[in-house]
C-alpha positions in Angstrom: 0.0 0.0 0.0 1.1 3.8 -0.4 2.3 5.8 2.7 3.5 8.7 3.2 6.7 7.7 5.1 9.1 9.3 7.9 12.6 7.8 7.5 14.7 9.8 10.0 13.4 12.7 12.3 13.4 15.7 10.7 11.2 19.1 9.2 7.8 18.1 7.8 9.2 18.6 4.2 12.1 15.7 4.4 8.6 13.4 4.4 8.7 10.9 1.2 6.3 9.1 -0.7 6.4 4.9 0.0 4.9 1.4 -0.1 4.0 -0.3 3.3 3.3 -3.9 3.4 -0.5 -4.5 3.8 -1.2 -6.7 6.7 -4.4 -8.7 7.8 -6.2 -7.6 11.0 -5.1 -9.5 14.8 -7.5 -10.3 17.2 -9.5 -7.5 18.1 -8.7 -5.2 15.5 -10.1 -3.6 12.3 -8.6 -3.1 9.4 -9.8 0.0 7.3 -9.6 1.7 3.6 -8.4 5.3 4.4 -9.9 8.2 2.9 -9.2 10.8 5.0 -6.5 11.7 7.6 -6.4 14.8 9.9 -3.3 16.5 10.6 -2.9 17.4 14.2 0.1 19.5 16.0 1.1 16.2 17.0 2.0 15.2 13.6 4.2 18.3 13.6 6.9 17.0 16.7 6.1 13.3 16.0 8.2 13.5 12.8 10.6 16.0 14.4 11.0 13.5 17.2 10.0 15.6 20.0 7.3 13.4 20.9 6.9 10.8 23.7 6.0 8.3 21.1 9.1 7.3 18.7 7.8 4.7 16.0 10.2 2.6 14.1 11.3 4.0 11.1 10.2 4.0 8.3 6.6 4.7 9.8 3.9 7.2 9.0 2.1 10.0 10.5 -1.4 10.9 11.4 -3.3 10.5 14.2 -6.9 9.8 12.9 -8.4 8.9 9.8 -11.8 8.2 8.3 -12.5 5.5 5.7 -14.8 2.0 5.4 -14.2 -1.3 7.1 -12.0 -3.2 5.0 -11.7 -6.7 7.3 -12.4 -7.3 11.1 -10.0 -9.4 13.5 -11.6 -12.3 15.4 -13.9 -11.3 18.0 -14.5 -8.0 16.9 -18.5 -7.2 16.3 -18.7 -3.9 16.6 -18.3 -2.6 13.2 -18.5 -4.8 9.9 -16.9 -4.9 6.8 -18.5 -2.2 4.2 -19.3 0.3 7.2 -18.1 3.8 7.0 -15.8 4.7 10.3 -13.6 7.0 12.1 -10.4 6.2 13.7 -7.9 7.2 16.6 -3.8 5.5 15.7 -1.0 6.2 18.0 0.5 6.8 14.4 0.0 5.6 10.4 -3.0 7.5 9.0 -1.2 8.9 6.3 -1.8 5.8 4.6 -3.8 3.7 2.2 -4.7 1.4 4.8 -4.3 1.1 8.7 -5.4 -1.3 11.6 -6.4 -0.5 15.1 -7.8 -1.8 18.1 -11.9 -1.9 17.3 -12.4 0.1 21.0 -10.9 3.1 18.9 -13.4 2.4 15.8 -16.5 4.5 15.6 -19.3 4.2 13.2 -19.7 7.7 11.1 -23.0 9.3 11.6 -25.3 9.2 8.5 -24.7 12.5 6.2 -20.9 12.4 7.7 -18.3 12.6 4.8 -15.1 11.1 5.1 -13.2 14.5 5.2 -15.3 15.4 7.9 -14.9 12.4 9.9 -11.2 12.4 10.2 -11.5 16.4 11.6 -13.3 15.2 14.1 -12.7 12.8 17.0 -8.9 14.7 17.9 -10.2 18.7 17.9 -13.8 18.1 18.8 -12.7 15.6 21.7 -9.9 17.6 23.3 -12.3 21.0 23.2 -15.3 19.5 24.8 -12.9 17.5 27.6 -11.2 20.3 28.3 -14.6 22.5 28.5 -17.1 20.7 30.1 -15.0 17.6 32.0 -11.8 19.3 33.4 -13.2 22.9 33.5 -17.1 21.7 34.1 -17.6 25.4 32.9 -20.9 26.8 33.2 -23.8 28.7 31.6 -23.0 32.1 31.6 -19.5 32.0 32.3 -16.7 34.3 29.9 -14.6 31.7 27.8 -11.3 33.4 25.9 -9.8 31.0 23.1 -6.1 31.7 22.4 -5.1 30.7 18.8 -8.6 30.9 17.7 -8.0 30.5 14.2 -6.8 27.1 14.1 -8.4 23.8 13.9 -8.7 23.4 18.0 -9.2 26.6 18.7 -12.3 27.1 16.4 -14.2 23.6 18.3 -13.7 25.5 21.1 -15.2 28.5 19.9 -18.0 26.5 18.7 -18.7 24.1 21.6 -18.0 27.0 24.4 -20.6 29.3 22.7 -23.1 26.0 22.4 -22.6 26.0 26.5 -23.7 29.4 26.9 -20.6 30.8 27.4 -19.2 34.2 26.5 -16.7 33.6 23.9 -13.6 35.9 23.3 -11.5 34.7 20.6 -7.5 35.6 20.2 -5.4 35.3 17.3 -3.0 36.5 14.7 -4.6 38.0 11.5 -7.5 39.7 11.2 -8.8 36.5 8.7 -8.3 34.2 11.3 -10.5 36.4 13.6 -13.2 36.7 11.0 -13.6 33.1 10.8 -13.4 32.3 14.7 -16.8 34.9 14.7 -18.4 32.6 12.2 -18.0 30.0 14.7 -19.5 32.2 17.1 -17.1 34.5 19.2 -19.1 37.1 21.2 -15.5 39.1 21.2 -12.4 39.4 19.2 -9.0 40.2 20.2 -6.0 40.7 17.6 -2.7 39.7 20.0 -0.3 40.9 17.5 -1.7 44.4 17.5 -3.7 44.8 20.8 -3.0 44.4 24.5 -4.5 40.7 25.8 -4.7 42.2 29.1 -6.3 45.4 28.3 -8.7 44.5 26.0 -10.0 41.5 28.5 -10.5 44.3 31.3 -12.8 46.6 28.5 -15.0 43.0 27.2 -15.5 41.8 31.3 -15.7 45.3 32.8 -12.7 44.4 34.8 -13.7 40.8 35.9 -11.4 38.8 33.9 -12.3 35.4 32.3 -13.9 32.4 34.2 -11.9 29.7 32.0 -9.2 30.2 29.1 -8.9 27.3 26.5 -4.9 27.7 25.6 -3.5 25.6 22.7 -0.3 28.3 22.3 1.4 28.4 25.0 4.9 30.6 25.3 4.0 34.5 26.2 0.7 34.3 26.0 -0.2 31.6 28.6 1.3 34.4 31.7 -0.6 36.7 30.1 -4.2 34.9 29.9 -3.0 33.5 33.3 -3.4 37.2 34.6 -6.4 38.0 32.6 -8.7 35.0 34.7 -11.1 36.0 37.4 -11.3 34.8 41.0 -11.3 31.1 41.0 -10.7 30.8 36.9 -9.0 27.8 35.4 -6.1 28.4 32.7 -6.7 25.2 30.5 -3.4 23.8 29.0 -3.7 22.2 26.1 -0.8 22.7 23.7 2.2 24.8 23.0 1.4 25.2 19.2 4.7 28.6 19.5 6.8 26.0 20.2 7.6 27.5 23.5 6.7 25.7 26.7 5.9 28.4 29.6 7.0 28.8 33.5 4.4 30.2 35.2 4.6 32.4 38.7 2.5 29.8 41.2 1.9 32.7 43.4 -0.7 34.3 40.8 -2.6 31.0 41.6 -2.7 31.9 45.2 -3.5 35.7 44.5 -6.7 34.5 42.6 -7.6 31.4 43.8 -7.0 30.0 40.5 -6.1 26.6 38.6 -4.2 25.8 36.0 -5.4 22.2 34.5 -3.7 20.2 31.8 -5.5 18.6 29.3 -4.2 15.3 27.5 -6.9 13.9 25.7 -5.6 11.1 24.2 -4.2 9.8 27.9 -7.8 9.0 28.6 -8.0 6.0 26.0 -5.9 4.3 28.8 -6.9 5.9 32.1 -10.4 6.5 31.8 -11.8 5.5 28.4 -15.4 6.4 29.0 -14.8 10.0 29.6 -13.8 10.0 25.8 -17.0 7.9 25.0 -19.2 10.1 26.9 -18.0 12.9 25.3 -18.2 11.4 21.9 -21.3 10.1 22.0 -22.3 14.1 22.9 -20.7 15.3 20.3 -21.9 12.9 17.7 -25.5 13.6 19.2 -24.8 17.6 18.3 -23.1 16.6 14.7 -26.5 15.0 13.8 -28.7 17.6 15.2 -26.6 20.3 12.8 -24.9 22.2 15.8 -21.3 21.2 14.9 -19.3 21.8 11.6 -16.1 20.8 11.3 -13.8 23.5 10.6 -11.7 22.2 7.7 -10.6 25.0 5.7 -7.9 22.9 3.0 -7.2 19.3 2.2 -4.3 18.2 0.8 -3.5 14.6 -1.1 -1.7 12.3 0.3 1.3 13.3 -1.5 1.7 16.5 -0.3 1.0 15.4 3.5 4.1 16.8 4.3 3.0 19.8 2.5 -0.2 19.7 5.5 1.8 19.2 8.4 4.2 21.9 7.6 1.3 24.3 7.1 0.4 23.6 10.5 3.7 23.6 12.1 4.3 27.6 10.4 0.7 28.6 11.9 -0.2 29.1 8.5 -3.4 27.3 8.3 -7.0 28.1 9.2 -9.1 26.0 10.7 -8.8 22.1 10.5 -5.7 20.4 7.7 -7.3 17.1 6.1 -5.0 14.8 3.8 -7.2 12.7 1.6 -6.2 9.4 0.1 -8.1 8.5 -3.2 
């Protein structure tokens, strides 16, 4: 089968088109045609080798993927063979065909495309854990969304205004901004040309935020750390600047405030039916037409490393989908 394949650890760009042998399904797995692969920051430091998982090389990238049920392992009667699915992969999406444990196989809603599955599970998933498990934020509370333009940052948008939150979106370029309001920011704040701090004040009359949802990290996370109101919580959820913060603990004490870290994918082996809760919500919204994935470009497979650099630059908008004819 075709891959797009990582030989050494390197830039996005050093990626290389390859065959994979195609392999039949173990016990308890599914094997599936892939149509459609989402690129997540993961991708990015997985391939640069900054991540905690180091696949064997020559391996491929991507996280999750959407496709049809090609063969199921023995014991596996959850999906069949023929039904369209989504995907999570500790790696190997950016392929023609992967396997996976069935207990990460979910059946795509009716109406739900391929592209729009494999956006899905990883952005959606991490947004509404973050909002409503680890935050348990609350009708009427003031949400602000750094890097609001991109993929994550957008679900969060779009699920914290479905909660009834107040939704104050931060990012880069004024494009960026305009699209983080079609997904429903009450409030939009330009960080390369306004002050974080100051504007926050003028939106809550001086209250600060109840919960900030930060993908970014670096500079900013201080800053929206300073902007939360008494007894906030400062959601960590990425460092998409590539710099990891220290933080001053005794702001913490001053306002009675949390800082909570959020890593989604830890709860496929800690507590798996958080994530199946919070799917089975999600999935519930897709179908009633309350969530649209934000997927602004695909790519083909052959330019995945095209996708993955896109995202690693903070050039992209929204949600990065390869596709795999």
């Amino acid at each position: 089968m075709k891959a797009l394949l990582c030989h050494a650890f390197g830039e996005p760009e050093t990626l290389t088109m390859g065959t994979l042998e195609s392999r039949a399904p173990l016990a308890g797995e599914v094997r599936i045609r892939v149509e459609a692969c989402g690129v997540n920051y993961t991708d990015v430091v997985m391939v640069q080798g900054q991540y905690q998982t180091k696949p064997p090389f020559p391996f491929s990238p991507g996280l999750e993927v959407a496709g049809e049920v090609l063969e199921v392992g023995e014991g596996v009667t959850s999906v069949t063979p023929g039904q369209p699915v989504m995907a999570l992969l500790n790696y190997g999406g950016m392929a023609e065909e992967v396997c996976t444990p069935a207990g990460l196989v979910i059946p795509r809603p009716a109406g739900m495309s391929a592209i729009d599955g494999a956006a899905f599970m990883v952005s959606y998933g991490t947004s509404h854990v973050a909002l409503a498990h680890r935050a348990q934020m609350l009708e009427g509370e003031t949400l602000l969304v750094l890097g609001a333009g991109g993929g994550t940052g957008l679900t969060a948008v779009e699920i914290g205004k479905h909660m009834g939150a107040t939704v104050i979106a931060c990012a880069s370029t004024p494009e960026k901004l305009a699209l983080a309001q079609q997904y429903g920011a009450d409030h939009l704040i330009n960080y390369r040309s306004e002050n974080l701090r100051e504007q926050v004040k003028t939106i809550t009359n001086g209250r600060g935020v109840n919960v900030v949802y930060d993908p970014v990290g670096g500079g900013m996370t201080e800053l929206a750390l300073r902007s939360l109101a008494w007894e906030g919580r400062l959601l960590v959820i990425g460092f998409a600047s590539g710099s990891i913060p220290q933080l001053p603990a005794n702001l913490t004490l001053v306002k009675n405030c949390a800082v909570i870290g959020v890593f989604w994918g830890g709860y496929t082996l800690n507590n798996a039916g958080v994530l199946q809760r919070s799917l089975r919500t999600l999935l519930g919204w897709y179908s009633e037409g309350k969530l649209k994935p934000p997927v602004t470009r695909t790519y083909p497979l052959e330019q995945g490393g095209a996708a993955i650099d896109a995202l690693w630059r903070r050039e992209a908008q929204g949600k990065v989908v390869v596709t795999i004819p």
